[in-house]
N, C-alpha and C positions, 0 to 999 in steps of 0.2 A: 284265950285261945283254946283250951284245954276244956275247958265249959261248952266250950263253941262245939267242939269234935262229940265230948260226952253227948249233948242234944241231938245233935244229929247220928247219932250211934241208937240212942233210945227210942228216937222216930223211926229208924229204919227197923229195929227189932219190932215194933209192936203193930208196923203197919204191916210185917209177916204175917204176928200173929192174926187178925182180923183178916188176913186172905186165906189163910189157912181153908182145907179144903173139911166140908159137914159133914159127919155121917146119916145118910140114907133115912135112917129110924126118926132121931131127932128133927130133921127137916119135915120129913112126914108128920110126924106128930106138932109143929108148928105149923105147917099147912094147917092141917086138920082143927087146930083151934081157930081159927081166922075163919074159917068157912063153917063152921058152928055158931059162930059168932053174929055169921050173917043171915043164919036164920036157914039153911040147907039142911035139909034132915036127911035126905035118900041120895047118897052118892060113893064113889066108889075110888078111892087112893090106891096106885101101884104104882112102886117102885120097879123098873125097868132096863136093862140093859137100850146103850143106845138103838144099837141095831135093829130093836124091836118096837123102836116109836114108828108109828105106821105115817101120823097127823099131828103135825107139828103142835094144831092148835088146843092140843089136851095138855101139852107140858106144861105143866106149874112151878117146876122147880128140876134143878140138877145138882146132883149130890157125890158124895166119892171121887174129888178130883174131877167131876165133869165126866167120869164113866158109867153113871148113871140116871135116868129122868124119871123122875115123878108124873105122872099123870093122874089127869081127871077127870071122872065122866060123872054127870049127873045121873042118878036115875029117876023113871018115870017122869 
């Protein structure tokens, strides 16, 4: 029974950690290698307060607890 409690005490800590909320810089720089990856030379990563995503369909990611959005714009 005690086993029993321990496992389910372990799972519930570690599936905290893994929601745990990204810092900003690190997720942008994981974007950024993925889209390198794909052969994108000309384009443009910012990190954003929500309130200033204008189109939804630039976010790539959200960072800081979900107080912030990554977007991304190709260029040319």
């Amino acid at each position: 029974m005690n086993r029993s409690i321990l496992v389910l005490l372990l799972g519930l800590l570690s599936g905290a950690a893994l929601a745990a909320p990204k810092p900003c810089e690190e997720l942008r720089q994981e974007i950024e290698v993925k889209i390198q990856a794909a052969g994108v030379t000309s384009y443009t990563l910012e990190i954003v307060p929500n309130d200033e995503v204008h189109d939804a369909s630039m976010v790539v990611g959200s960072c800081d607890g979900g107080s912030k959005k990554i977007i991304y714009q190709k260029n040319g």
